[in-house]
C-alpha positions as CSV (number, residue, x, y, z in Angstrom):
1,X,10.6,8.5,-18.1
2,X,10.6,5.7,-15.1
3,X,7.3,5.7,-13.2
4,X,7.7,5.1,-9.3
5,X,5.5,2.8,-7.1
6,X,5.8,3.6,-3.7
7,X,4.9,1.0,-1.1
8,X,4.5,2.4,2.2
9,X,3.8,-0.9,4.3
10,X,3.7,-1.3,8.4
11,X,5.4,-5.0,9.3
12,X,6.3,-4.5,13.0
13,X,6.1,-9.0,13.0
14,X,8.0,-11.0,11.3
15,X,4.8,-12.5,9.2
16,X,4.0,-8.9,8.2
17,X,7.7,-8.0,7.3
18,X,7.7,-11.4,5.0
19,X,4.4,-10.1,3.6
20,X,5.8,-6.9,2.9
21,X,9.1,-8.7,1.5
22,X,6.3,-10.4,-1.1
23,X,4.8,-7.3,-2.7
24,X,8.0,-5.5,-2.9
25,X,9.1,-8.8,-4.5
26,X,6.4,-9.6,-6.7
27,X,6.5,-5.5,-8.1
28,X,10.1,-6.0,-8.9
29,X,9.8,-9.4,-10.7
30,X,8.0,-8.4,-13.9
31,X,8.4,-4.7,-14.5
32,X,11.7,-3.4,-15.2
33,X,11.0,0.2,-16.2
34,X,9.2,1.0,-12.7
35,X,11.1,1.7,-9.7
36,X,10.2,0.6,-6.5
37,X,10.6,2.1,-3.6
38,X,9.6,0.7,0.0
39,X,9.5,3.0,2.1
40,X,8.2,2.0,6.3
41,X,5.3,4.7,7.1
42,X,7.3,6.2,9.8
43,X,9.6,7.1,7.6
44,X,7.5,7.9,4.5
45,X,7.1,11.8,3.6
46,X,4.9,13.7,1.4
47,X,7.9,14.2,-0.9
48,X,8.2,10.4,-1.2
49,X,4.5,10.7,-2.3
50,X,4.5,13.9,-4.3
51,X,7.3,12.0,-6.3
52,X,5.0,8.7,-6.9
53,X,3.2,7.5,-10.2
54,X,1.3,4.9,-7.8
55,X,1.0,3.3,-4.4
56,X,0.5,0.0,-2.3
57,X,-0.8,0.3,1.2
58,X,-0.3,-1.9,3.7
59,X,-1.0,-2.1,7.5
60,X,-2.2,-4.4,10.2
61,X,-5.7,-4.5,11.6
62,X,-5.2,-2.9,15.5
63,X,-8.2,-2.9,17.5
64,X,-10.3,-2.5,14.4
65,X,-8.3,0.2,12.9
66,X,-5.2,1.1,10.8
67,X,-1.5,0.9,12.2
68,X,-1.0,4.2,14.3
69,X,2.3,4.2,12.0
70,X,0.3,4.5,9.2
71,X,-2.6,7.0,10.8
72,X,1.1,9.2,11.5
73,X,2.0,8.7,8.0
74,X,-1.7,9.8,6.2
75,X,-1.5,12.9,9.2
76,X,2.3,14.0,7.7
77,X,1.7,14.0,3.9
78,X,-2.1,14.7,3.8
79,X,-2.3,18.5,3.1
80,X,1.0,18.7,1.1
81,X,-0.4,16.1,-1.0
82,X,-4.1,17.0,-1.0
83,X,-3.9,19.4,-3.9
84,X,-1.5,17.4,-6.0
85,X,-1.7,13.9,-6.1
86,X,-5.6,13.7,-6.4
87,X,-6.1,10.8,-8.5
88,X,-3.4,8.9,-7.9
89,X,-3.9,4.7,-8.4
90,X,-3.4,3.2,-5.0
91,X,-4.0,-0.6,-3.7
92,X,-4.2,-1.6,-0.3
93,X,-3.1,-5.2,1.6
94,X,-4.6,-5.8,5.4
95,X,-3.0,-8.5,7.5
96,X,-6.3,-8.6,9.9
97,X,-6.5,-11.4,12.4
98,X,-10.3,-10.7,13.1
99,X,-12.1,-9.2,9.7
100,X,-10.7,-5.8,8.4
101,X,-13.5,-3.8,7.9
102,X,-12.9,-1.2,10.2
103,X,-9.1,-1.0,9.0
104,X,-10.6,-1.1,5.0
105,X,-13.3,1.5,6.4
106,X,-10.9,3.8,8.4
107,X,-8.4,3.7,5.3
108,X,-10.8,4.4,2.4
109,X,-12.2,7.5,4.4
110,X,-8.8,8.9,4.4
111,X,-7.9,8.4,0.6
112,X,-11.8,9.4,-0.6
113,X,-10.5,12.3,1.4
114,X,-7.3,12.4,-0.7
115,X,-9.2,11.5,-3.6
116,X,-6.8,8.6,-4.5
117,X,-8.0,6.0,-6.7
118,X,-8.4,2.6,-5.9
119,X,-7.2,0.3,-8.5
120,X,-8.3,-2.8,-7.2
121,X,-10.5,-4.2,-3.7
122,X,-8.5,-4.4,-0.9
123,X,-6.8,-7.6,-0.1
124,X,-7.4,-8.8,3.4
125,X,-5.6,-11.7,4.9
126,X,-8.0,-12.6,7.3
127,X,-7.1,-15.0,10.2
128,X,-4.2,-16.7,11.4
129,X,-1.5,-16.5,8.8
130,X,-2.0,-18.7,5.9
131,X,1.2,-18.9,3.7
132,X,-1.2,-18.1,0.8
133,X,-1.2,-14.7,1.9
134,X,2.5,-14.4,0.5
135,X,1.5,-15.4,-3.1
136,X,-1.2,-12.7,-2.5
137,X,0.3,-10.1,-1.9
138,X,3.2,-11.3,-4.3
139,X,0.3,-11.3,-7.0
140,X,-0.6,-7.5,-5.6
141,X,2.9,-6.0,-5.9
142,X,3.0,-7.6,-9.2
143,X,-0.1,-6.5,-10.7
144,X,0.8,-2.7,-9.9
145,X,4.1,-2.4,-11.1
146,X,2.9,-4.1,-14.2
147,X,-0.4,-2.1,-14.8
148,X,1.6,0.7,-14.2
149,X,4.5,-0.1,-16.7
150,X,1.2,-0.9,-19.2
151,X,-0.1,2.4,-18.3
152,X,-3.2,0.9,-16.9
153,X,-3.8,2.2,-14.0
């Protein structure tokens, strides 16, 4: 049976769509029996989620908080999936220009509230962008879909 990791990733710049384009990237590169599914957080629904083995998060820091696209997505598919998907591994990727804590803080009340489980600490790209940041989150995408696979996480 092919497990799914769903990334559900705000890029509304062209840094953030090329670090999106990394962990999508890096997940595909080294686990063929997962599918991976990128799917923008407006667009994302709790039947995307419901139908997920695991998930990558990723947003940009706005005045301290989450993307509103991704506040919109947690509002849609958070009592449909409440119930069902408790447990479910997730990681999350920041692209912060001042220091993510209250985007880390904001995002880890919502999935404690889901009762998601965080596979890893959140990786932050703090600053202006740093082309590091693409191997990072190249490295995150990767270690999902692989841990996953493994049945790790």
């Amino acid at each position: 049976m092919t497990k799914i990791l769903l990334i559900v990733a705000h890029a509304p710049s062209p840094n953030t769509q090329i670090l999106a384009d990394a962990v999508l990237q890096g997940a595909q590169s080294e686990a063929p029996g997962i599918q991976v599914c990128h799917i923008p957080p407006l667009q994302a629904t709790a039947e995307d989620v419901l139908q997920a083995d695991a998930l990558i998060l990723g947003t940009t820091e706005n005045l301290g908080y989450m993307s509103g696209a991704l506040k919109d997505f947690f509002d849609r598919i958070y009592y449909p999936c409440l119930e069902v998907k408790q447990g479910l591994p997730y990681a999350l990727y920041i692209r912060a220009g001042h220091d993510g804590t209250g985007t880390r803080r904001a995002v880890d009340s919502i999935t404690t509230g889901l009762r998601w489980r965080p596979v890893q600490e959140p990786l932050i790209c703090r600053g202006d962008f740093d082309p590091a940041f693409v191997d990072q989150c190249r490295e995150l995408g990767m270690a999902m879909a692989v841990g996953l696979e493994a049945g790790i996480i």
